[in-house]
N, C-alpha and C positions, 0 to 999 in steps of 0.2 A: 580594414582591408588588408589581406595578406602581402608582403611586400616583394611576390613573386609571383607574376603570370603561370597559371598552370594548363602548361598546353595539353591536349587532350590526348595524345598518346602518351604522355607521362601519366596521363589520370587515367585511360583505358590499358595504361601495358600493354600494346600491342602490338610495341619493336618492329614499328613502323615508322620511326621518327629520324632525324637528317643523324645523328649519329650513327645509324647502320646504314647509312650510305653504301658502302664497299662491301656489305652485305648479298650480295645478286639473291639468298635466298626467301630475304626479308620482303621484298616487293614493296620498295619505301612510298609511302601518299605522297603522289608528289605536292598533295599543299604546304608538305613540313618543309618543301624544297624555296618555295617562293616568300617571298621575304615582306611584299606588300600585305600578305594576310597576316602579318605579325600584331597585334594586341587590337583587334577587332571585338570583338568580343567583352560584351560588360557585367558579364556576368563575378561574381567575388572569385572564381575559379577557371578564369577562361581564358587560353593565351592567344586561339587560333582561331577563324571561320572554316577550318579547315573541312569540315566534317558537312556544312554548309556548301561552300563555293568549289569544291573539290567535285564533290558529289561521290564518296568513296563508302564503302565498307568497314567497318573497325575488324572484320575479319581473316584480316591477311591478303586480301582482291581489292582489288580496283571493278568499280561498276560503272556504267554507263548513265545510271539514272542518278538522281539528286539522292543524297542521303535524308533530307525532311521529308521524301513523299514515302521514306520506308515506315511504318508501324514501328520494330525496334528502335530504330532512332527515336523514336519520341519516347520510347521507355526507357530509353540510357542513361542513365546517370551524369555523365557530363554532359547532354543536351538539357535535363533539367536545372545542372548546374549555371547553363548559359542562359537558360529563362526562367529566372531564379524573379520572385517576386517585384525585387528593387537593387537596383545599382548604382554606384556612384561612384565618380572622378573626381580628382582635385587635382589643379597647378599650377605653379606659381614660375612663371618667367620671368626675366628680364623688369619688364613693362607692364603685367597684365597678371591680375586674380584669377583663375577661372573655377567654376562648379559646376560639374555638371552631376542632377540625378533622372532618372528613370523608373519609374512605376506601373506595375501592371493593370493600375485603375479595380474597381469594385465589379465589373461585371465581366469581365475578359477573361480565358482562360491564356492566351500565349502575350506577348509581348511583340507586337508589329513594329514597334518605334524600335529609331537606330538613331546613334548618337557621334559624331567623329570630333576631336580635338588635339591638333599634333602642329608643332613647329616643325614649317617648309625649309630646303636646304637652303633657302634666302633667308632666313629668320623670319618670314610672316607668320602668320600665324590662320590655321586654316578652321573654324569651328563650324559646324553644319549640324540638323537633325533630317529625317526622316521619316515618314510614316508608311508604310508599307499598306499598301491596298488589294483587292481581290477576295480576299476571303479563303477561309480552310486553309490549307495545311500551305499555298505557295504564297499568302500575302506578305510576307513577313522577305519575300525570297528575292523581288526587287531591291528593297531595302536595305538590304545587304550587299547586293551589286553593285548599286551604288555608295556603300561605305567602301567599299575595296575601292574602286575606281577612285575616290578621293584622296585615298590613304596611298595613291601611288602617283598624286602630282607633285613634281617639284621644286615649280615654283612658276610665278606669271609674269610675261615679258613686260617690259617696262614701258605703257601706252597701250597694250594692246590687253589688258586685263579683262576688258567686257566682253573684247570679242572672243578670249580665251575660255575664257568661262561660258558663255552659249553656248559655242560648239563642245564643250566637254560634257555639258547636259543634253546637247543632241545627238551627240554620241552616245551617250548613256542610253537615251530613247531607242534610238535600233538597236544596239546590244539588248535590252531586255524585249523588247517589240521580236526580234529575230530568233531568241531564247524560245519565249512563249509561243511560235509558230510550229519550233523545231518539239517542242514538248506540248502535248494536248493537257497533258495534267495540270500545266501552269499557264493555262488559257486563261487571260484577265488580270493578271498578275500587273500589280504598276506601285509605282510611289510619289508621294511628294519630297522635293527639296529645300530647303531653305539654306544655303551654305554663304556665312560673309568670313571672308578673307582680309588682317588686318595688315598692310605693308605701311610700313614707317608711320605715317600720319593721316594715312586715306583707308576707308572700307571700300573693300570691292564686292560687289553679293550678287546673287542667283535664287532666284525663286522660282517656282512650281507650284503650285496647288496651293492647299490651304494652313501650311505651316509658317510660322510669321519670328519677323527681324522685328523687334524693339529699339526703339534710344532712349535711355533715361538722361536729361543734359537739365542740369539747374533744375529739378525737381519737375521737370515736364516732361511726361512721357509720351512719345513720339512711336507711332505705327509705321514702321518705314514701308516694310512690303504691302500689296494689298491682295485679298484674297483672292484666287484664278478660280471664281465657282458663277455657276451659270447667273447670278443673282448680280453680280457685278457686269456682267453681260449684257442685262436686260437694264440694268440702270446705265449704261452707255449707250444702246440702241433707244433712249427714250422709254423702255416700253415698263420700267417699273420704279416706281419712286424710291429715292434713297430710304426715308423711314417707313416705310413698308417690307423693306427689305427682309428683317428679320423675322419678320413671322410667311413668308412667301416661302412656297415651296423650296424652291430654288436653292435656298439659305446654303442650306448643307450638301446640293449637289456641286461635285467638281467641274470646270470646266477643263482644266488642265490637269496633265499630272506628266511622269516620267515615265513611258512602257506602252503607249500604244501607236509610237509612231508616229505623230503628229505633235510634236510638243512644244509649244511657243514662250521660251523661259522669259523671265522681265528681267534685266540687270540695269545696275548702277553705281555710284559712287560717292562718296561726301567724306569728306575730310572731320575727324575725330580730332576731341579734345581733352585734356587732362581730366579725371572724375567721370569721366563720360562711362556708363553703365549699359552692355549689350545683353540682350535677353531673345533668347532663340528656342522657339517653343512649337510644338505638335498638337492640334488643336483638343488635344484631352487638357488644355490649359484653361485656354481662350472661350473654349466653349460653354466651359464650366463655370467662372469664373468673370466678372464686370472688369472694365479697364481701369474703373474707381477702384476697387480690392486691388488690384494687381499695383496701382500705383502707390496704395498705401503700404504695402506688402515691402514694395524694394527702395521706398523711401524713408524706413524707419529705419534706426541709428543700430543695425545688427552685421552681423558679417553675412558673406555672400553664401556660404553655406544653409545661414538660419533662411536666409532671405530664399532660397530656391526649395527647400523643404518646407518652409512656411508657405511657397503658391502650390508648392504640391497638396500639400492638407487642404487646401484651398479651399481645391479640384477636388479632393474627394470629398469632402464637408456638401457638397455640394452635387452628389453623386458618384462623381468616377466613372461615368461612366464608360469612359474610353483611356487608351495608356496614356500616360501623362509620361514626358521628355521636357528638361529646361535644363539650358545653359545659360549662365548667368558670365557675364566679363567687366571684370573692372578695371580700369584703364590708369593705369597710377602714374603713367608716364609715357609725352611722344617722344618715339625716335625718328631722328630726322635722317 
């Protein structure tokens, strides 16, 4: 990994970046202006979503529409740079290992999964993934809205964590619900969230759809979230047996997600303990992949790196069929 974010008008030259500010003839993007899009982006050469959440031109203008629904853009160079087959993160705080990689699975041509990991100005620690839904060229466009929207909390009031977090995913709901109204080309557009937040000795977390929070604690792996798809639905209204479940339609439709206006997130809490092992994953994991493999995978004596690259092979050994996203956290230490 390069040991410097390469924001995209560095990488397109297009002397539109916050150093010609004072420029009035430069017409600076204002996304090089906003400082929450700073290291978005996981690609091995990518500093900014600028090009993304801006919705701009690399050609000197400012446009009104998204830059992904342009054709160019997709043959840019540094947009392929940002959906670059596989990405990865590593870091090491205080208290906590983290790894995160990213895959673009065996049959997909873009990369829908979004990944977010950054110490809040409280020192928690915020790790969340994303899948991005809809299809063509806007699925991937929620998912990104909501990495910015993360990337700009900071921090959760002390008691009031759950309720802070609904509403920031209900929020997120009309911001892309209100997007897709105002844009017909991003009609459908939605995502899932999975976001837990570690402050001192407690997880705080949010879920949406079908991307899932693990606990690894004394070699037992623990499913904290549970899937928001209509299968889970019909085994709550009585109307479908738990083991039947997976072969039922239903399996793999959503019931929830973030972007259409109606979005009912689940939160919670539980207090974390030394060794304890967090694993946050986008269903090109899970889907692929038995909670047997998965347990042998982050229970063997390797570092967190092997371990989250080992379920990625996993996933693909096993088709790939969808982008594979996992963060792994290992918890070496509470702060009280």
């Amino acid at each position: 990994m390069p040991s410097k974010k390469l924001n995209c008008w560095e990488f397109m030259k297009c002397n539109r970046g916050p150093a010609n500010a004072r420029d009035k003839n430069c017409n600076i993007c204002p996304a090089t202006l906003n400082s929450s899009l700073n290291g978005l982006n996981e690609g091995e050469k990518s500093g900014r979503a600028c090009w993304l959440v801006a919705g701009t031109f690399c050609n000197k203008k400012v446009s009104g529409t998204y830059a992904e629904k342009i054709e160019s853009c997709r043959r840019c160079a540094f947009y392929k740079e940002v959906n670059k087959k596989s990405g990865q993160t590593q870091l090491s705080i205080e208290n906590v290992d983290i790894f995160c990689f990213t895959h673009l699975g065996r049959l997909l041509k873009t990369n829908e999964d979004r990944y977010l990991v950054r110490q809040m100005n409280d020192k928690s620690l915020l790790l969340a993934v994303a899948d991005g839904l809809g299809g063509d060229v806007s699925s991937d466009f929620a998912a990104e809205i909501v990495k910015a929207k993360l990337a700009g909390i900071q921090k959760l009031t002390n008691g009031k964590e759950k309720q802070e977090l609904e509403q920031m995913v209900l929020d997120m709901d009309m911001i892309i619900s209100n997007k897709a109204e105002r844009s017909p080309e991003l009609e459908g557009m939605a995502t899932t969230l999975v976001c837990a937040i570690l402050k001192k000795d407690h997880i705080h977390w949010v879920n949406v759809g079908d991307s899932r929070l693990y606990l690894l604690r004394n070699k037992e792996l623990v499913q904290v979230t549970q899937d928001q798809t209509l299968a889970k639905f019909l085994i709550e209204e009585g109307e479908l047996a738990p083991e039947k479940a997976k072969d039922h339609y239903s399996y793999d439709l959503l019931d929830q997600c973030i972007g259409y206006g109606e979005c009912e997130p689940e939160t919670a809490t539980f207090k974390v303990k030394k060794g304890d092992l967090l694993i946050l994953s986008t269903d090109g994991l899970h889907k692929m992949v038995s909670k047997k493999t998965i347990l042998s995978i982050v229970t063997a004596k390797t570092s967190i790196e092997v371990k989250t690259k080992a379920l990625t092979q996993a996933a693909l050994d096993s088709g790939g069929k969808d982008n594979i996203t996992i963060v792994l956290a290992n918890i070496n230490k509470i702060l009280k």
